[in-house]
C-alpha positions in Angstrom: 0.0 0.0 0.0 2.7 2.3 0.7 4.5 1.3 -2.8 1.4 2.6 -4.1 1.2 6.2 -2.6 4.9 6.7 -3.1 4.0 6.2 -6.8 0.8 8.3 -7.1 3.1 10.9 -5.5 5.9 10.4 -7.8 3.3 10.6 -10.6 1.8 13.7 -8.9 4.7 15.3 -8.7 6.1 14.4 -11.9 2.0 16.4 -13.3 2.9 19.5 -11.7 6.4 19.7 -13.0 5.4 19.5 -16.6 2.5 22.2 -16.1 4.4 24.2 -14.6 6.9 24.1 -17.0 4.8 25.9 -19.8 3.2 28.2 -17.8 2.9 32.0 -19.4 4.8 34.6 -16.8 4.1 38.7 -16.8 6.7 41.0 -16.0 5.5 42.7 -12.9 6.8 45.8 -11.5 10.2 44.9 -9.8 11.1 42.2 -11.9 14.0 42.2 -14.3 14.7 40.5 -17.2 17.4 37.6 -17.2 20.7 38.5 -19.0 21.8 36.0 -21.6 22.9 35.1 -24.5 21.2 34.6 -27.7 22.9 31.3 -28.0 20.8 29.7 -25.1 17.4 29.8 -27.8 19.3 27.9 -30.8 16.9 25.2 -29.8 14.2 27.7 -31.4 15.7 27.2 -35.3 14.0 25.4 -37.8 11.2 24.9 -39.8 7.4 24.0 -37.6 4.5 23.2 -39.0 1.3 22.7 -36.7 -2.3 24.4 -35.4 -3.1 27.2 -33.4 -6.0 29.3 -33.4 -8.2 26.9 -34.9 -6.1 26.3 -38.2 -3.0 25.3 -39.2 0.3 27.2 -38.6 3.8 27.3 -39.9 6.9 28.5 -38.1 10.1 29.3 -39.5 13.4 30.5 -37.4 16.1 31.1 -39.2 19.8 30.7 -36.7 21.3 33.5 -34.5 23.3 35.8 -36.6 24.8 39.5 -35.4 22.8 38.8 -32.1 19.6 38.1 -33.3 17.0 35.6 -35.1 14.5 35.8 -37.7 11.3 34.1 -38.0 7.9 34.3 -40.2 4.8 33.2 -38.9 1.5 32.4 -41.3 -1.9 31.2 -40.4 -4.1 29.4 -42.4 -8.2 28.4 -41.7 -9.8 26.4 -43.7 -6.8 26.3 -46.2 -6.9 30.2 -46.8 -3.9 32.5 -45.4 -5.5 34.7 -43.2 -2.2 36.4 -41.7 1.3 36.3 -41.3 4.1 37.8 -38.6 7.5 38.8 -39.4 9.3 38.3 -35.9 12.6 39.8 -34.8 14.2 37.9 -31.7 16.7 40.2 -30.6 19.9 40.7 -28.0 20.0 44.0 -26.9 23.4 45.7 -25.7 22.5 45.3 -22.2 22.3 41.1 -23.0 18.3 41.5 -22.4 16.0 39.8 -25.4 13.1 40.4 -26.8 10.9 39.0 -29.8 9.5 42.0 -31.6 7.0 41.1 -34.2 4.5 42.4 -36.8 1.4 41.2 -37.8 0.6 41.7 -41.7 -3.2 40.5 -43.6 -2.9 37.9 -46.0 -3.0 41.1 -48.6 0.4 41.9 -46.5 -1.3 45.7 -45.1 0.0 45.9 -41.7 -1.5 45.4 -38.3 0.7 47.8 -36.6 2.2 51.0 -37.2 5.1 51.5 -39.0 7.2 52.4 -36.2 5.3 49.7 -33.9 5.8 46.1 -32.8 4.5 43.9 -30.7 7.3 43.0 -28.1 7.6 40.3 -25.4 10.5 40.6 -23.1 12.5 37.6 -22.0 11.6 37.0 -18.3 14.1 33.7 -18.0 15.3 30.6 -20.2 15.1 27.3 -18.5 16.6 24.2 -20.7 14.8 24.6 -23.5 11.3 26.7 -22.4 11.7 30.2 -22.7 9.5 32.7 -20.6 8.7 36.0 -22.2 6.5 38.5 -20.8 3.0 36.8 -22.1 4.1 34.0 -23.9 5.9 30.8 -23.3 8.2 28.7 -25.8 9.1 25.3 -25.1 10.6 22.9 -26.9 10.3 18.7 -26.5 12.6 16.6 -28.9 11.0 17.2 -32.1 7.9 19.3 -30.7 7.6 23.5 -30.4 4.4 24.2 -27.3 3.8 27.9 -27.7 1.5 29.3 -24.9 0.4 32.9 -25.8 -1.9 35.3 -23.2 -4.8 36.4 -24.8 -7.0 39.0 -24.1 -10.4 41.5 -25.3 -12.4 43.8 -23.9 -13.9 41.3 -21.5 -11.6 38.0 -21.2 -8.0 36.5 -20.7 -7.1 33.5 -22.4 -3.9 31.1 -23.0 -3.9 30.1 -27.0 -1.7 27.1 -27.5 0.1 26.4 -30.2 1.7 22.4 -31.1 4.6 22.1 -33.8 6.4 19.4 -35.3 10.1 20.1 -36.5 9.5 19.5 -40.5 12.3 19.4 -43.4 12.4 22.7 -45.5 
């Protein structure tokens, strides 16, 4: 019987670990962000294919160079491009990064302003999740789990987005 509770705890334990892993962190007032190195997201590179949002996704991050990434982002529903991202992962002078990103229609008119992006701030790297400030990357063998913070006028919500490492 004891056997028993020491593996439901195990298991239990084991649960909480792996939720907690890809939970989505806010910067707070107070906080900072890590320092690091752009190096510690190579993990990220590569071309992902999978769903989000209802429809299906691809991801593509091109490897660190001049301390920073590239990636495009496109989203299809129902086989019809419906927008893509152009996203900037970037180390800044004072060895804080941040994924700056614009959204552009499937007729490529932007989202944002031209002198806007959307940025999320690196909070910490842990093996291979990375927190930013509202969404959470991690990476499992062959699998990319993106957790993005969500929100309108009268709800928050975590969208979640599954890739698969694919060939180019």
């Amino acid at each position: 019987m004891n056997t028993r509770i020491i593996i439901c705890f195990s298991l239990l334990i084991t649960f909480c670990k792996a939720v907690q892993a890809q939970e989505i962190l806010k910067l707070k007032d107070g906080m900072t962000q890590q320092k690091t190195d752009i190096s510690k997201l190579s993990w990220l590179a590569g071309n992902w294919k999978g769903t989000g949002l209802g429809g299906n996704c691809d991801e593509l991050w091109m490897t660190a160079n001049d301390n920073s990434m590239q990636g495009i982002f496109r989203f299809y529903e129902k086989g019809k491009l419906q927008f893509t991202e152009y996203m900037h992962l970037i180390q800044e002078s004072d060895s804080t990064i941040s994924v700056k990103l614009k959204h552009f229609s499937a007729d490529l008119s932007p989202w944002e302003e031209k002198t806007d992006w959307t940025i999320f701030k690196l909070i910490k790297v842990e093996n291979q999740t990375a927190y930013f400030n509202g969404m959470t990357y991690q990476r499992i063998k062959n699998k990319l789990v993106v957790k993005l913070s969500m929100h309108d006028k009268e709800k928050e919500w975590t969208e979640e987005f599954v890739f698969y490492k694919k060939k180019l």
